[in-house]
C-alpha positions in Angstrom: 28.4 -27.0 26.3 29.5 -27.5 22.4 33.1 -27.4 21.4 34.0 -25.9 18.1 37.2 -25.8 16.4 38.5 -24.0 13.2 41.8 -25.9 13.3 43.4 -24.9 10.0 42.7 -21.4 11.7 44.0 -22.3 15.1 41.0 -21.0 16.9 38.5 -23.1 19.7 35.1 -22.0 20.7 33.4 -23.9 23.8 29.5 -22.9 23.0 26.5 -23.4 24.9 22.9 -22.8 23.1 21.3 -21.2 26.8 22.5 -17.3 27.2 20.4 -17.1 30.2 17.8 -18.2 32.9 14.9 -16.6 33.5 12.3 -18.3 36.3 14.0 -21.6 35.5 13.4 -20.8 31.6 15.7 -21.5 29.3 16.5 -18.8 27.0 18.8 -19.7 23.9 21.0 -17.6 21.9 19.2 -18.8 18.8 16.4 -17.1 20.1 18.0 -13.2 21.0 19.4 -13.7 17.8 16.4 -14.0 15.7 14.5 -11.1 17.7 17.8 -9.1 17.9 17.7 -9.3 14.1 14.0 -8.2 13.6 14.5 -5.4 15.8 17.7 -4.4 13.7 15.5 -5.0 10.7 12.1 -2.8 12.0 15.5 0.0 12.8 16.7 -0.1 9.1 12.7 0.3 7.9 12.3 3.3 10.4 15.2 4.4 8.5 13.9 4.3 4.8 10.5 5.6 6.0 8.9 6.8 3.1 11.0 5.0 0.2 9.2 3.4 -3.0 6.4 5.5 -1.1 6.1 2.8 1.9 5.2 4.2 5.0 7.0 2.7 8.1 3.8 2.7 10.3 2.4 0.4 7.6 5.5 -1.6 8.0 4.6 -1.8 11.9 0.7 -2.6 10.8 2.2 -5.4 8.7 4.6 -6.5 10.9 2.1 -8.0 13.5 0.8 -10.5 11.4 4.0 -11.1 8.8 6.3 -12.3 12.0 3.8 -14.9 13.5 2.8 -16.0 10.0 6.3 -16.6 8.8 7.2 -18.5 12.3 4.4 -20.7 12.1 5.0 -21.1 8.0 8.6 -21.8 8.6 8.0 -24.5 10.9 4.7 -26.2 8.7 7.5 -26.1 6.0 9.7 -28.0 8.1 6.9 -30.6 9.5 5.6 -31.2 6.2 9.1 -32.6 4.9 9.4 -34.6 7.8 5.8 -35.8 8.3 6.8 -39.6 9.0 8.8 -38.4 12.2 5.7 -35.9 13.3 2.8 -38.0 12.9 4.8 -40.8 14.9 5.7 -38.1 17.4 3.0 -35.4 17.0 3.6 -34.1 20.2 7.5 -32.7 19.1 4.8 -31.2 16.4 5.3 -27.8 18.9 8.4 -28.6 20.6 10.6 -26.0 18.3 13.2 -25.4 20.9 15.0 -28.5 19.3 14.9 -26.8 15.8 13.1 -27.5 12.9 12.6 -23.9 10.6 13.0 -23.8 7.0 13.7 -20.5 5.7 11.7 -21.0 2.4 8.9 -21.5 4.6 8.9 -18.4 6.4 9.5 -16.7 2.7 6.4 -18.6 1.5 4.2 -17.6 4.1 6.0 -14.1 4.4 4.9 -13.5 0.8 1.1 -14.4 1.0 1.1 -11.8 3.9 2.2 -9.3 1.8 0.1 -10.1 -1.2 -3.4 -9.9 1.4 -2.3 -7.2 3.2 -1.4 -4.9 0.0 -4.9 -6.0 -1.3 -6.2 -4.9 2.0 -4.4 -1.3 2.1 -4.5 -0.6 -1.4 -0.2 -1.2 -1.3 2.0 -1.8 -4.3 2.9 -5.3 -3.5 6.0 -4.9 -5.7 7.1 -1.7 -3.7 7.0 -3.3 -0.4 8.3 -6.1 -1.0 11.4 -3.9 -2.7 11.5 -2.0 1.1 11.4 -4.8 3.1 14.0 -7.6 1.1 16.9 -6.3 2.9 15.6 -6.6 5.9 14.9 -9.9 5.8 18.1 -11.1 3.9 20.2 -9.0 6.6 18.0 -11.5 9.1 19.3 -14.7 7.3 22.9 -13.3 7.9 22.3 -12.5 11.5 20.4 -15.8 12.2 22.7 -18.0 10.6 25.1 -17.2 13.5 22.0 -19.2 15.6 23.0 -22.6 13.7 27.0 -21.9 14.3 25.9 -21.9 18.5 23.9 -24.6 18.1 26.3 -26.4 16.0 23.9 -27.7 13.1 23.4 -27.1 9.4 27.0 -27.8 8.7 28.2 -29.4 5.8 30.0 -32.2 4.5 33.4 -33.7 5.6 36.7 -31.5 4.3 40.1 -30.5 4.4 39.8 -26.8 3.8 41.7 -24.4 5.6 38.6 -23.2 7.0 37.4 -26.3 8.2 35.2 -26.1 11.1 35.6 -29.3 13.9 33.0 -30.9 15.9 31.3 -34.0 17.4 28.6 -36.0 15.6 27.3 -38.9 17.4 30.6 -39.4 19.7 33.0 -38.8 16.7 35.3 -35.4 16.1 35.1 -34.6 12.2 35.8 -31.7 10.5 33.1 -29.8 8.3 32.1 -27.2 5.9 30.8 -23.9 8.1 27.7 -23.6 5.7 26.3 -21.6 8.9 29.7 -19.6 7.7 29.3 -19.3 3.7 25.5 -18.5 4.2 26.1 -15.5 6.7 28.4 -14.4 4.4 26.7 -14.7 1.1 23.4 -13.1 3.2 25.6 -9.9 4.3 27.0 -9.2 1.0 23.6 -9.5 -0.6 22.2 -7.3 1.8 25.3 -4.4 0.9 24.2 -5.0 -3.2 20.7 -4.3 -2.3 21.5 -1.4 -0.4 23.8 0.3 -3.0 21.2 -0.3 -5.7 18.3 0.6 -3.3 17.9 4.1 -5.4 18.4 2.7 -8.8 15.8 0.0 -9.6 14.7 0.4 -13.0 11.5 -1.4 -12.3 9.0 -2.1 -9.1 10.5 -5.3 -8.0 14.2 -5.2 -9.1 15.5 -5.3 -5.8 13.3 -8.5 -4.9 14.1 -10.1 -8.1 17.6 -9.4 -7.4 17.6 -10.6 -3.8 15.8 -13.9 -5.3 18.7 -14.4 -7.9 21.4 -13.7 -5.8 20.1 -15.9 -2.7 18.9 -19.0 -4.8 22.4 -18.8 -6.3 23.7 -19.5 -2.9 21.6 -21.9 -1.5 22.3 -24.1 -4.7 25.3 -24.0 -3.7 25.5 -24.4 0.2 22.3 -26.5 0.1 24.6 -29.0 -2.1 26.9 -29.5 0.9 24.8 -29.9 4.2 24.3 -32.8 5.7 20.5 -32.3 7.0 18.7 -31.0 4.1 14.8 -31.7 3.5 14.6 -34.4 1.3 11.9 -35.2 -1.3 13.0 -39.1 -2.2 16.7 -38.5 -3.1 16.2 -34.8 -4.1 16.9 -31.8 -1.8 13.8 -29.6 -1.8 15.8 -26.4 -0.7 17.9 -26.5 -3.9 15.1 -27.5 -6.2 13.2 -24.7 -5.1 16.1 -22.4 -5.1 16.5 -23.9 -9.0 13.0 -22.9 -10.0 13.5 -19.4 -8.2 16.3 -18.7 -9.9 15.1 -19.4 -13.4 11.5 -18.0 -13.0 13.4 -14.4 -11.5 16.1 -14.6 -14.1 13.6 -14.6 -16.8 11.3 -11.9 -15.2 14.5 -9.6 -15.1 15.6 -10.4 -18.7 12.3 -9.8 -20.1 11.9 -6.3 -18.0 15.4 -4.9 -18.7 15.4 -5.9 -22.2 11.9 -3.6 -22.4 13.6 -1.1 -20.4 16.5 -0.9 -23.0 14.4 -0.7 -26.4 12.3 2.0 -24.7 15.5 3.9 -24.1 16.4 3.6 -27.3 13.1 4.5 -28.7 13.2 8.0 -26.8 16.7 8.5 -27.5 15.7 8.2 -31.4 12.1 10.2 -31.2 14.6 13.1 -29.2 17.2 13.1 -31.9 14.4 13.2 -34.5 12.8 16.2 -33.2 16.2 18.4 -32.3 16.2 17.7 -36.7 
């Protein structure tokens, strides 16, 4: 049992990572969370069944290979950044009930299994991956809640009225929530995407968007956790979220700015021919 304070809030949580025992099985909330969030997610596509001409059975075709993929990708992500610790202890190499998921390697290995299955069915890859972003960015803010029970990915020491208390190593100390600011910045993405779900001026606005918005955040939060994937004295979360952000940025620039002079182009050849 955890105990987890928001003292500038006057409010006291006492946490335990098992909701329930099954057989003698151990089942963590971590673990309901992520598949109550899929199942949430495969609801919303049911829901926009037919949008950017995406079927939702071809949603459920691609989900049985996108969900095991991006699993076992998230956690090669995570292995691969900590190799020294696995190859010392290669059998914690399958032992993920202690942790160890990196979300940019479920996105990695997400997005190849889009890119071969659209090749495959003859699929837009830009349109699906438009239909399925807020799905998966409405996950991050569900599953962050998962890191909060099992008090990790917090940040660094502060004094904030939002402060969030706990014990590292034997020692009380009061934290950043990044669990907190993520969840938060994941949910209010996923509302932008939604409201401009009908407006995208171009196949794969909504994922450029998404990719902005998100690698905006994680510079940000990724710059106050304590337990970030290091590469020498660089964290490899906000790098990549750096090189995201510029790459996407660009890519919308370059298409909205084409966007605009054809506008203007037809707006001209229209008030020509009215003359």
């Amino acid at each position: 049992m955890n105990t987890v304070s928001f003292p500038g809030l006057n409010i006291e949580f006492n946490i335990s990572r098992v909701a329930i025992k099954i057989f003698g099985i151990e089942i963590y909330w971590y673990a309901i969370l992520m598949v109550g969030a899929m199942i949430i997610a495969i609801y919303m596509f049911k829901k926009r069944n037919g949008l950017y001409n995406i079927k939702f059975s071809e949603i459920l075709d691609l989900a049985i290979y996108l969900i095991p993929i991006s699993l076992i990708s998230a956690r090669l992500y995570y292995i691969l950044f900590n190799l020294e610790y696995y190859i010392s202890n290669p059998s914690q190499i399958f032992n993920t009930r202690n942790g160890g998921m990196a979300i940019y390697g479920g996105i990695i290995g997400g997005a190849i299994t889009c890119f071969v299955f659209c090749k495959k069915r003859k699929i837009n890859i830009l349109d699906l991956i438009d239909y399925i972003v807020p799905g998966l960015v409405l996950g991050q803010a569900i599953g962050r809640w998962g890191n909060f029970i099992n008090v990790e990915a917090y940040g660094t020491q502060t004094d904030l009225p939002w402060r969030m208390g706990i014990v590292e190593a034997g020692k009380y100390i009061e934290v950043h929530p990044t669990f907190l600011y993520e969840s938060l910045a994941c949910f209010a993405i996923f509302i932008i995407l939604l409201i401009l779900k009908n407006k995208r001026k171009f196949k794969g606005q909504i994922a450029c968007i998404y990719l902005i918005l998100y690698s905006l955040e994680r510079i940000f939060v990724e710059g106050l956790r304590t337990d970030s994937l290091m590469l020498g004295n660089i964290r490899v979360s906000q790098m990549l979220s750096i090189i995201i952000l510029i790459i996407c940025l660009a890519i919308y620039v370059v298409k909205m700015l084409k966007i605009s002079r054809n506008e203007n182009k037809n707006k001209k050849t229209k008030i020509t021919a009215k003359k």
